[in-house]
C-alpha positions as CSV (number, residue, x, y, z in Angstrom):
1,X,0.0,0.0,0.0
2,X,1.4,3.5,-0.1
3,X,-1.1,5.5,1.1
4,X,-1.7,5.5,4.8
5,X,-0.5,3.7,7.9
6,X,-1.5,1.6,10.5
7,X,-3.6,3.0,13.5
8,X,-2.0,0.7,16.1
9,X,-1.3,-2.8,16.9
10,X,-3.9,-5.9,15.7
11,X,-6.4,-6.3,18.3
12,X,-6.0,-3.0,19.6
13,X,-8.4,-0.2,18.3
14,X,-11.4,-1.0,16.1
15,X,-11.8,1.2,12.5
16,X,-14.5,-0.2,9.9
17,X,-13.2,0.1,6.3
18,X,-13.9,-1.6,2.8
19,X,-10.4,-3.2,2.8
20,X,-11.4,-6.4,4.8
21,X,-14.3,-7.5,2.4
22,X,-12.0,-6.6,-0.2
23,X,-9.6,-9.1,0.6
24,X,-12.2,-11.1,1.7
25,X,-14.4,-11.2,-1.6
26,X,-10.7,-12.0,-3.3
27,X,-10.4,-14.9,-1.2
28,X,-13.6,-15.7,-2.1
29,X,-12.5,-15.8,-5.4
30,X,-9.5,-18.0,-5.8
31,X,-11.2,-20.6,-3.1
32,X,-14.0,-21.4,-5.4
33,X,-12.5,-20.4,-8.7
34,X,-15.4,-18.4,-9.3
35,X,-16.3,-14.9,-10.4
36,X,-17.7,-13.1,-7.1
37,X,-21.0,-13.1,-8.7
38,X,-21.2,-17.1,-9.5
39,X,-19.8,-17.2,-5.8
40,X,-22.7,-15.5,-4.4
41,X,-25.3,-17.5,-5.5
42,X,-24.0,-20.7,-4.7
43,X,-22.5,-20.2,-1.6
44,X,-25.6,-18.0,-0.4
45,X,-28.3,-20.2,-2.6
46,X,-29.8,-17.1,-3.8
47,X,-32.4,-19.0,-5.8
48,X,-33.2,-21.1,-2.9
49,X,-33.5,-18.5,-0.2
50,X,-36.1,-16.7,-2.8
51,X,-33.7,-13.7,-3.5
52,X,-35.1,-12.6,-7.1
53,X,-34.3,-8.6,-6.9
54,X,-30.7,-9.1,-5.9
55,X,-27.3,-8.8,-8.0
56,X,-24.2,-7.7,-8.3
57,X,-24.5,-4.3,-10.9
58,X,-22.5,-4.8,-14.4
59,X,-20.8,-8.4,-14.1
60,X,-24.8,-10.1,-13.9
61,X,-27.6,-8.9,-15.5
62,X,-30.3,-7.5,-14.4
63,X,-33.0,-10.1,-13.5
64,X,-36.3,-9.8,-14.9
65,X,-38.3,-10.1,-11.6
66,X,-36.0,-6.6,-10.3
67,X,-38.0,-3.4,-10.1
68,X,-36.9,-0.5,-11.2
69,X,-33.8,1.3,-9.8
70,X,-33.9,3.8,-6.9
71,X,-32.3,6.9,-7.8
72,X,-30.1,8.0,-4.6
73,X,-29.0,11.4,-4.0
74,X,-25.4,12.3,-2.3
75,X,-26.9,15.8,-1.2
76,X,-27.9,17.5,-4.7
77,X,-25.9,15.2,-7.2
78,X,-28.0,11.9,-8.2
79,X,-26.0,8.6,-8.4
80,X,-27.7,6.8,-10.4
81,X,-25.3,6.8,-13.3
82,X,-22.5,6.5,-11.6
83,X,-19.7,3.5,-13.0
84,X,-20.3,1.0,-10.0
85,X,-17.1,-0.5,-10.2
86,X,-15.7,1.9,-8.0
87,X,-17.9,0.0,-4.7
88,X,-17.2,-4.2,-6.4
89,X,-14.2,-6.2,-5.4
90,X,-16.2,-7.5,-2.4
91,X,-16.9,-4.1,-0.6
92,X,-20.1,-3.7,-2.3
93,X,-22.5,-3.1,-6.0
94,X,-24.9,-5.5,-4.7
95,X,-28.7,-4.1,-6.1
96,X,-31.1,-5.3,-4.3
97,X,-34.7,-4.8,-2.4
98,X,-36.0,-4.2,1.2
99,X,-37.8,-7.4,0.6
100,X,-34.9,-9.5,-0.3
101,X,-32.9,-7.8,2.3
102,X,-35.4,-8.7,4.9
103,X,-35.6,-12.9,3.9
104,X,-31.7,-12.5,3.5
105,X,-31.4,-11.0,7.0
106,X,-34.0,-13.5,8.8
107,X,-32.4,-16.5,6.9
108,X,-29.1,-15.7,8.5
109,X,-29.8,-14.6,12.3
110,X,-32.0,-17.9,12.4
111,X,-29.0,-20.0,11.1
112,X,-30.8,-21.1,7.9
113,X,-27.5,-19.8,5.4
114,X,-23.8,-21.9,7.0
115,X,-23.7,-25.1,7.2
116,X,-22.3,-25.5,10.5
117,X,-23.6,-23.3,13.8
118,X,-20.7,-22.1,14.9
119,X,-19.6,-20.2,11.5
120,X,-22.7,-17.4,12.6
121,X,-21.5,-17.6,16.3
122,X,-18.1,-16.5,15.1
123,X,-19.8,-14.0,13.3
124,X,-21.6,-12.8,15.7
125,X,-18.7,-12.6,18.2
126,X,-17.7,-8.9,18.9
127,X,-13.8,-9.0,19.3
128,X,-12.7,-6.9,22.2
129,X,-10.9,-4.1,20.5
130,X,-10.8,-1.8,23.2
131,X,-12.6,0.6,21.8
132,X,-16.4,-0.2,22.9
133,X,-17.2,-1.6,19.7
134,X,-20.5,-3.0,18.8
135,X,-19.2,-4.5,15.9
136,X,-18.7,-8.2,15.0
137,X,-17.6,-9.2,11.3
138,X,-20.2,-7.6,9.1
139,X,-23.1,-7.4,11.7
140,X,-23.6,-4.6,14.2
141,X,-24.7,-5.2,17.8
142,X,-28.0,-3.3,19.2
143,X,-30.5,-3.2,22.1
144,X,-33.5,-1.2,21.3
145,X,-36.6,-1.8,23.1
146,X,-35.5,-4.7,25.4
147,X,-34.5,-6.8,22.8
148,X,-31.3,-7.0,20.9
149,X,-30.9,-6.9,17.0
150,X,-28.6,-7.3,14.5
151,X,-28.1,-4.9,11.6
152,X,-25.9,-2.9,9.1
153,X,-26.3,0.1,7.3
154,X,-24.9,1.0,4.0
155,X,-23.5,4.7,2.9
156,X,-26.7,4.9,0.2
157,X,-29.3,5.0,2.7
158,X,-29.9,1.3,2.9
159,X,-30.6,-0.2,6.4
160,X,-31.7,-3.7,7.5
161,X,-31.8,-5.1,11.1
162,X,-33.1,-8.2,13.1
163,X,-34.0,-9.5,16.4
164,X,-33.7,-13.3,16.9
165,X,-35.6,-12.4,20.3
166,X,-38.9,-11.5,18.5
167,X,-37.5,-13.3,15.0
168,X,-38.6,-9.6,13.4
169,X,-37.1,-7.9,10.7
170,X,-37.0,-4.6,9.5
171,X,-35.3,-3.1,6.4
172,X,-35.7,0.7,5.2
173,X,-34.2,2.7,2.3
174,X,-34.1,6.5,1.8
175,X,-32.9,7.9,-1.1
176,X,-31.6,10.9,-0.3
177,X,-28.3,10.8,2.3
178,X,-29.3,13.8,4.2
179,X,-32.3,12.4,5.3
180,X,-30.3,9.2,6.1
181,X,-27.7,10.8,8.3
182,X,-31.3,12.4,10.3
183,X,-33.0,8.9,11.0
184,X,-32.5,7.5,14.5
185,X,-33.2,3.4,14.0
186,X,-33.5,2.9,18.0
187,X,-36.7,5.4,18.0
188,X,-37.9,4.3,14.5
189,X,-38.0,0.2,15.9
190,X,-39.2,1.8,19.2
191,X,-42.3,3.5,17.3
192,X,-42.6,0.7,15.6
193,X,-43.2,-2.1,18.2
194,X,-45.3,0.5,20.1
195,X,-47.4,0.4,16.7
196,X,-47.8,-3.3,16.2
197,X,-48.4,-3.9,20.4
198,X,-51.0,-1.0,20.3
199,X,-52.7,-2.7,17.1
200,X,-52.1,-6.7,18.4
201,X,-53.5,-5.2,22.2
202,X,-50.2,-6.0,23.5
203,X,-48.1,-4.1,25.8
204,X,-45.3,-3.0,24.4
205,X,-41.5,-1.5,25.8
């Protein structure tokens, strides 16, 4: 590399960046002798999990069942036709839809995507970094409400999140950054269970 340098010592401060799934969609890669896209879909079982909006922009086409394209704002500018292989490699230029984020979110926290259990408990372990990290590898750590969920959110306004504790799901997309940057998820799943227990006559947190 010859930009940057290291923050400190492995294991001893925690910074999220691109450059782990990087490496990691590389490895990918050259351990199934795959194109990333090929890899996806049968080490995920796209087709089986009923994924039919998702794919990784230019290298796949676009599948007939996907909807139209959002168009998502970075303030005033409108990404839409911006060359998408600047976010591949791993780190990203998955399309997709809340819907197919939500059955590829439930599918994993309930253990239904690896093969063995303790793959997702590795992934859901949240190394201590020192730093007060609710990070684990790919999956962020919340409690909101009483319960505890799983989530991550993406830089173009995409979030989805889960809780194995009431096996709900709950995926959002806004397509303008700004708006993003406003939206507070633990009083948005708040409001939200306080809706569904008020309408199911339920109390509610």
């Amino acid at each position: 590399m010859k930009h940057g340098r290291p923050h400190a010592k492995p294991g001893a401060e925690f910074h999220y960046a691109d450059t782990g799934y990087v490496l990691l969609g590389e490895v990918i890669q050259r351990t199934t002798g795959q194109s990333l896209a090929a890899a996806y879909r049968s080490l995920l079982d796209c087709a089986g999990l009923g994924l039919t909006s998702t794919y990784l922009e230019t290298p796949e086409p676009v599948p007939s069942t996907a909807g139209p394209r959002a168009h998502q704002y970075d303030t005033d500018i409108d990404t839409y036709a911006f060359d998408p292989s600047f976010d591949h490699y791993g780190s990203g230029g998955l399309i997709s839809s809340v819907e197919d984020l939500g059955r590829f979110y439930r599918a994993l926290l309930r253990g239904e995507i690896f093969h063995h259990p303790k793959t997702l408990a590795t992934m859901l372990t949240i190394p201590n970094a020192g730093s007060g990290s609710s990070a684990a590898m790919g999956l962020f750590r919340y409690e909101i409400a009483g319960s505890v969920w799983w989530g991550h959110s993406g830089f173009w306004g995409t979030t989805a999140i889960y809780s194995p504790d009431l096996d709900l799901t709950l995926t959002y997309s806004a397509t303008q950054d700004e708006v993003v940057s406003d939206l507070d998820a633990e009083s948005l799943i708040g409001g939200l269970l306080t809706v569904v227990g008020d309408a199911a006559g339920t109390p509610t947190a």
